[in-house]
N, C-alpha and C positions, 0 to 999 in steps of 0.2 A: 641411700638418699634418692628422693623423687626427682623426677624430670620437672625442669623448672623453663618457663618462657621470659625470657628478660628482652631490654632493647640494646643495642649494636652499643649506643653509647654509654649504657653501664657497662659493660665488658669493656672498653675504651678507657673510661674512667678509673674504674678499678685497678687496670694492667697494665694499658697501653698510651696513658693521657699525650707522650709527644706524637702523638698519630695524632690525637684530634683536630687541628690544622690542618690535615690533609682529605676529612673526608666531608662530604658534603651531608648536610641536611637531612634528605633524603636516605643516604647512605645510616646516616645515626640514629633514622628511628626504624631501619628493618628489627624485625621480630626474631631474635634468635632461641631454641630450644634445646638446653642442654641437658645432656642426658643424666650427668651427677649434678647440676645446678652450678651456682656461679661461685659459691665459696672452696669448690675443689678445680676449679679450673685454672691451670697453669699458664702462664705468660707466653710461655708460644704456641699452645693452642690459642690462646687470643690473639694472636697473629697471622696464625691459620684462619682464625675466624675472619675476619678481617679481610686479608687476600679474596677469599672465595667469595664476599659479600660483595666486593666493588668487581670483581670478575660476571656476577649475574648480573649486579646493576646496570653496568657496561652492556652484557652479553642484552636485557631486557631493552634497554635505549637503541642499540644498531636495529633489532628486531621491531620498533616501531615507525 
């Protein structure tokens, strides 16, 4: 399968929907690229994703 570019909140949706409450806006429309695409990606690699999303978000906000 090809590398596929989705956004934070179809991964959410698809895997993770009681997270959506918890992440903000900004956070649910970063650009994620996965490398098998989103119909082989597993529910805690979406969790993974997730973690490391709001970790740059964060990390991007202190740094301005």
């Amino acid at each position: 399968m090809d590398m596929e570019t989705v956004k934070l909140s179809q991964i959410v949706e698809k895997l993770a929907p009681e997270l959506s409450p918890f992440l903000t806006e900004r956070e649910m429309d970063i650009s994620i690229v996965l490398r098998d695409g989103l119909a082989l990606l597993e529910p805690a690699d979406a969790m993974e994703i997730v973690q490391h999303s709001i970790c740059n978000q964060q990390r991007e906000a202190l740094l301005q």
